[in-house]
C-alpha positions as CSV (number, residue, x, y, z in Angstrom):
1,X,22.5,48.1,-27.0
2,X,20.5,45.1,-24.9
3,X,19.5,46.6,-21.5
4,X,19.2,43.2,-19.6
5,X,21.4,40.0,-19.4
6,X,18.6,38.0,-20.6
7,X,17.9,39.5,-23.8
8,X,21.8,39.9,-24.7
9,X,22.0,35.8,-24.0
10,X,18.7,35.6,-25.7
11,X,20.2,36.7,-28.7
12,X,24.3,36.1,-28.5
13,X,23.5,32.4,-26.8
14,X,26.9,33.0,-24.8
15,X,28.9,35.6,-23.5
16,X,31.9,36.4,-20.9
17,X,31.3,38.9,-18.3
18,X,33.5,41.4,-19.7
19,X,32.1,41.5,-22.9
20,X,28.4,41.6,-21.2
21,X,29.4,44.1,-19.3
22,X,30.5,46.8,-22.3
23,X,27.1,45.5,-24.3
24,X,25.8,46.4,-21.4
25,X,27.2,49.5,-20.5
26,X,28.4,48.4,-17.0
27,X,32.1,48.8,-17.0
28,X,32.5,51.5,-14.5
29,X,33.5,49.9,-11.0
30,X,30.3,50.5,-9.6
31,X,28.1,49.7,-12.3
32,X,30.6,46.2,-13.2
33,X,29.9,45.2,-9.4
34,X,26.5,45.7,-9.5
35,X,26.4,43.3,-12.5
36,X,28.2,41.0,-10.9
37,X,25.7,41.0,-7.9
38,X,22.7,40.6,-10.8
39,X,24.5,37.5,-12.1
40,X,25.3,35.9,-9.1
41,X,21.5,36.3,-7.9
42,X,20.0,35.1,-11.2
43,X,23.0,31.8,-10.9
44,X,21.2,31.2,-7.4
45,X,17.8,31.2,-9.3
46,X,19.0,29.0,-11.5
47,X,17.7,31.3,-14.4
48,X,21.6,31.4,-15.7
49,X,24.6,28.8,-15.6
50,X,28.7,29.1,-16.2
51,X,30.1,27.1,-18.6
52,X,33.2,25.7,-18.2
53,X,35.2,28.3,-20.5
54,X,33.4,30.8,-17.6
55,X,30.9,32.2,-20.2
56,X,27.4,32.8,-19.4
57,X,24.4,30.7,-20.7
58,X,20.8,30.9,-19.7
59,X,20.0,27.8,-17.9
60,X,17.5,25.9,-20.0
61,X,14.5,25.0,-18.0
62,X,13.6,21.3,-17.5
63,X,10.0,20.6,-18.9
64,X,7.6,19.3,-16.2
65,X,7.7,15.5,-15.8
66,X,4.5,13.6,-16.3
67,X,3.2,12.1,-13.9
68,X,1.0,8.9,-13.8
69,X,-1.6,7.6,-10.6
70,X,-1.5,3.5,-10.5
71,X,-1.7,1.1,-8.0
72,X,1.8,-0.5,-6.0
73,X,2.1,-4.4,-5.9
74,X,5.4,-5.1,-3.9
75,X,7.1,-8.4,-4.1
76,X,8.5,-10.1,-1.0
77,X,12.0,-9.3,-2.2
78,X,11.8,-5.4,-2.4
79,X,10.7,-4.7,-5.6
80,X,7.3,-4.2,-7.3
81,X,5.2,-3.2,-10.1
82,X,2.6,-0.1,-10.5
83,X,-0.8,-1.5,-12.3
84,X,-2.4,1.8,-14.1
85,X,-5.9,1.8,-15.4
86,X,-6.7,1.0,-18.4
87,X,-3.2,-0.3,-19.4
88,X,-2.7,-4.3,-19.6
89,X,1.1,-4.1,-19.0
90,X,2.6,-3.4,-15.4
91,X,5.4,-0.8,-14.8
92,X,8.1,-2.2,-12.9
93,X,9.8,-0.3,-10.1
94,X,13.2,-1.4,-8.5
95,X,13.6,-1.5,-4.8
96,X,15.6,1.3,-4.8
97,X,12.9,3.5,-6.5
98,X,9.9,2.1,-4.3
99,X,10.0,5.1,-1.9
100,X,8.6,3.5,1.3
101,X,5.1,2.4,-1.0
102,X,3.2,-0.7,0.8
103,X,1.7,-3.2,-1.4
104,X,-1.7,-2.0,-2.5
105,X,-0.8,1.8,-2.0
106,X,-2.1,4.3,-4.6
107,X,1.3,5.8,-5.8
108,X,2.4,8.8,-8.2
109,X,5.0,7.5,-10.6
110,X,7.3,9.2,-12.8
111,X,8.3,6.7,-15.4
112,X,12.2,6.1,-16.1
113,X,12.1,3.6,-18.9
114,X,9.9,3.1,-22.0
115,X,9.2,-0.7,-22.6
116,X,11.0,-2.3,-25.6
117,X,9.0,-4.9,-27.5
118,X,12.5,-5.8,-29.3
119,X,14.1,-6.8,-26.9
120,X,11.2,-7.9,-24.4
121,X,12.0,-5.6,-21.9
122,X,9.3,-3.9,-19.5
123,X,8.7,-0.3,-19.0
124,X,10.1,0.9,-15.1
125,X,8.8,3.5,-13.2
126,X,10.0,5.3,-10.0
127,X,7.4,6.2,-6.9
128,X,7.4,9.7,-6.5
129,X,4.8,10.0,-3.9
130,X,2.1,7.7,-2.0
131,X,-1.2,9.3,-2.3
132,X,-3.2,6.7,-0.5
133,X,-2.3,3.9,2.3
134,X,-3.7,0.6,1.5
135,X,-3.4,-0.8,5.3
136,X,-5.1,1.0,7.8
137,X,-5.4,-1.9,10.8
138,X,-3.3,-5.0,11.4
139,X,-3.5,-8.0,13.2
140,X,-0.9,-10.3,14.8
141,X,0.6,-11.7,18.2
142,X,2.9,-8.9,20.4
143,X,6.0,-8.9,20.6
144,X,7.3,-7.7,24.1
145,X,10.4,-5.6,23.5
146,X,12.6,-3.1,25.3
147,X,14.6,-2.3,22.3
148,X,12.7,1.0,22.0
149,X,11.5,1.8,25.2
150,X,8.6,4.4,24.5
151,X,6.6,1.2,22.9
152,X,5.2,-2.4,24.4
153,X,6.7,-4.0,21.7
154,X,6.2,-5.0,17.7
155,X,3.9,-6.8,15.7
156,X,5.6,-8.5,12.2
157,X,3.0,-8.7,9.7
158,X,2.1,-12.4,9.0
159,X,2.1,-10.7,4.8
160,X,5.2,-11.6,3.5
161,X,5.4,-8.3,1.2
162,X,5.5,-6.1,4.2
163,X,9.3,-6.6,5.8
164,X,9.0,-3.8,8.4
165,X,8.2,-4.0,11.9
166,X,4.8,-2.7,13.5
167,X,5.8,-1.0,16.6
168,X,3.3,-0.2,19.0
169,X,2.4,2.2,21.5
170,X,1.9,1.2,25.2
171,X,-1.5,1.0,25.9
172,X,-3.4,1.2,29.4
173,X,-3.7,-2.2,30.1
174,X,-0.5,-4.6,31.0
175,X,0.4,-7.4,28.2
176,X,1.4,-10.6,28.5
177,X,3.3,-11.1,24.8
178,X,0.3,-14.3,24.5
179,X,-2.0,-11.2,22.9
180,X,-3.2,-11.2,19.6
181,X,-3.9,-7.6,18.9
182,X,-5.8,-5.4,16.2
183,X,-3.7,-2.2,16.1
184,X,-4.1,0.9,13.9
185,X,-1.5,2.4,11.7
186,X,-0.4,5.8,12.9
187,X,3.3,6.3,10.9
188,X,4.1,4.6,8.0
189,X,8.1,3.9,6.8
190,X,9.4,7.0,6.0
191,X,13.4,8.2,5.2
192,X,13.1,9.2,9.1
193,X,12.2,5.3,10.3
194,X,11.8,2.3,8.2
195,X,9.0,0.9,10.6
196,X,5.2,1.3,11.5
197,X,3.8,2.8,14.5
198,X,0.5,1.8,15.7
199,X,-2.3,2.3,18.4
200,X,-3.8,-0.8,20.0
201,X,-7.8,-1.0,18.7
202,X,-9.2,-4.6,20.4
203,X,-7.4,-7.6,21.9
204,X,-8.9,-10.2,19.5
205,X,-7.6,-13.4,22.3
206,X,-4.5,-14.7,22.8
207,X,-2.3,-17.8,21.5
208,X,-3.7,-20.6,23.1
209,X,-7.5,-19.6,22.4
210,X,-9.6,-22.2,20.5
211,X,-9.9,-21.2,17.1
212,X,-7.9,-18.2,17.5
213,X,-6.1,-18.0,14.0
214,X,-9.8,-18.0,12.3
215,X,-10.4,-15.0,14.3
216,X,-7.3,-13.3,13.2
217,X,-8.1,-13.9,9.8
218,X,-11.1,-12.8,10.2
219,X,-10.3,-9.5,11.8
220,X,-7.4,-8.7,9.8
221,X,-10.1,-8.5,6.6
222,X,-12.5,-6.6,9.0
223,X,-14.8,-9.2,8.9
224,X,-17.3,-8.3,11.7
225,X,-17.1,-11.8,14.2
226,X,-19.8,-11.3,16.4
227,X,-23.2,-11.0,15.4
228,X,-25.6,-7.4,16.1
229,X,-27.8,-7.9,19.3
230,X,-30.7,-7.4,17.0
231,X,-29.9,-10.5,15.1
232,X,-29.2,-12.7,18.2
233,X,-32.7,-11.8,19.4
234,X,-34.1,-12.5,16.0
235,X,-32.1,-16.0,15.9
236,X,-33.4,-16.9,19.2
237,X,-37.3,-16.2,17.9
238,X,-36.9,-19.3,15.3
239,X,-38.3,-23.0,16.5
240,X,-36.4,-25.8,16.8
241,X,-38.8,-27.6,14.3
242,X,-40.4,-26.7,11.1
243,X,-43.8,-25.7,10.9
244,X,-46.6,-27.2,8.4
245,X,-46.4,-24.2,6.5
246,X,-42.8,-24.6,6.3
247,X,-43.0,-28.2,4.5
248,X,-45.4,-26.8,2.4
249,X,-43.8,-27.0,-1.3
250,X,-40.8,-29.2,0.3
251,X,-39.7,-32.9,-0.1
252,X,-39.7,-34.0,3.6
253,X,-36.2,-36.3,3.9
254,X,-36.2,-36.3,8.0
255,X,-36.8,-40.0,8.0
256,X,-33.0,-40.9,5.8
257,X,-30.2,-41.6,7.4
258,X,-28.2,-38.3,6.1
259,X,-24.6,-37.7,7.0
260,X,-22.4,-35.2,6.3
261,X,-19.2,-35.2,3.7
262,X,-17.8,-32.0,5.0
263,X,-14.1,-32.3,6.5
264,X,-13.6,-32.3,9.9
265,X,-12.4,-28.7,10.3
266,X,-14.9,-27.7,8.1
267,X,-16.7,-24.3,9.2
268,X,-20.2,-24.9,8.1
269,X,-21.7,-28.3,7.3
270,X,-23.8,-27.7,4.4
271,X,-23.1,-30.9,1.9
272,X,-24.5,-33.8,3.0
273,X,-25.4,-38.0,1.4
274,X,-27.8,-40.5,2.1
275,X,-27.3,-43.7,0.8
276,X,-30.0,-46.4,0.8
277,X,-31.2,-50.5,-0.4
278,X,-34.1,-50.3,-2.9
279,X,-36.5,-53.4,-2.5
280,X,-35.4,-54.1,-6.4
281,X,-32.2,-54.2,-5.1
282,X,-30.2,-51.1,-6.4
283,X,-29.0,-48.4,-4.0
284,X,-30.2,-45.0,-4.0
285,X,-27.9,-42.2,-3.7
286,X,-29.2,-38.7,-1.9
287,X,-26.8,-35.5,-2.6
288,X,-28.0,-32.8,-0.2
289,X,-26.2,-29.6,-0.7
């Protein structure tokens, strides 16, 4: 005779309570309730399971699903694909399975789909977790709104792959909805809200500042704008004309008529031509770049 429920299913696969019960020598009222209570707990557990003829079974336990650490590219329309290293081929993930991932987030994936080469088709994956944000500070104009009244107002991203709004939290000076503002990500879309919340960092200028969408680009890569005081002071320290040491070595073309061929909204003018007459007649052409 078994003394436990496991090893009597261990070895009989199936059983129905009453026959349990006399393998098990628990058909007295007491002892037959008592078993009842053990099976119920263990169903709870999940360690046991009722088939539908009301037998017993031990619930066979799932392996643990492998999981793999890539990076998320999202696609404008929802959906995405996981890059993993080492591996040439992408994982796509539908946008039902993107779990709130931003494009560039490190992601844990569980993958739902091997690829078939027959029939073309890529391997899917589902995001089970997001282990690292990609996008920590974002740029753009404000967006005065009362819609949620415990923040000034929204920022949409000017990156087409992220669709959510960037709320953000009323700071200590008034706004004008002109600002362009750097704001740091607090909250990220979640199952709770499918928008950002953020803190505001720096006004970078507002609309109608000169040369105001250079400067957004540039903050929004973190590209420092301004120049250290030490350099300044360093840039201030060099003449206005070269020394003779400094033409030492050098071809000395201040005397040609030199003229840039940079566009007009060019940022640095650095490429440059002279063009001219030879006395036997042919024209010389200077590149300077």
């Amino acid at each position: 005779m078994k003394t436990s429920i496991k090893e009597y299913l261990q070895e009989h696969d199936k059983a129905q309570i009453n026959d349990l019960a006399a393998a098990l020598g628990k058909e007295g009222s007491k002892d037959f309730r008592d078993l009842v209570k053990t099976i119920s707990l263990m169903e709870r557990r999940h360690e046991l399971k009722f088939e539908d003829d009301g037998s017993l079974r031990l619930a066979q336990k799932k392996a643990p699903a492998i999981t793999l650490k890539g990076i998320f590219h999202a696609h404008k329309n929802g959906f995405g694909f996981v890059s993993l290293e080492g591996e040439e081929e992408d994982l796509f993930v539908g946008r039902n399975d993107v779990n709130h991932a931003i494009d560039g987030d490190t992601v844990e994936i569980v993958i739902t789909k091997v690829a078939d080469r027959n029939k073309g088709t890529a391997a899917e994956a589902k995001i089970i977790d997001v282990l690292e944000h990609s996008i920590k500070t974002v740029v753009g104009q404000i967006v005065l709104d009362e819609e949620k009244p415990k923040y000034a107002g929204y920022i949409r991203s000017k990156n087409q792959k992220i669709s959510q709004l960037i709320y953000v939290k009323k700071p200590a000076i008034q706004l004008e909805g002109t600002e362009i503002l750097k704001v740091e990500i607090d909250q990220y879309p979640s199952r709770k809200h499918n928008y950002f919340v953020a803190t505001v960092r720096d006004v970078v200028g507002h609309v109608t500042d000169p040369g105001i969408d250079v400067l957004e680009v540039l903050e929004s890569m973190d590209i420092v704008s301004e120049f250290p005081e030490e350099v300044l002071k360093e840039a201030e320290n060099v003449p206005d004309a070269p020394s003779a040491k400094d033409l030492e070595g050098r071809l000395d073309l201040r005397e040609e008529i030199t003229f840039t061929i940079d566009g007009a909204d060019a940022k640095d003018l650095d490429d440059a031509v002279h063009i001219k007459l030879l006395k036997n007649g042919n024209f010389e052409l200077g590149v300077h770049i």
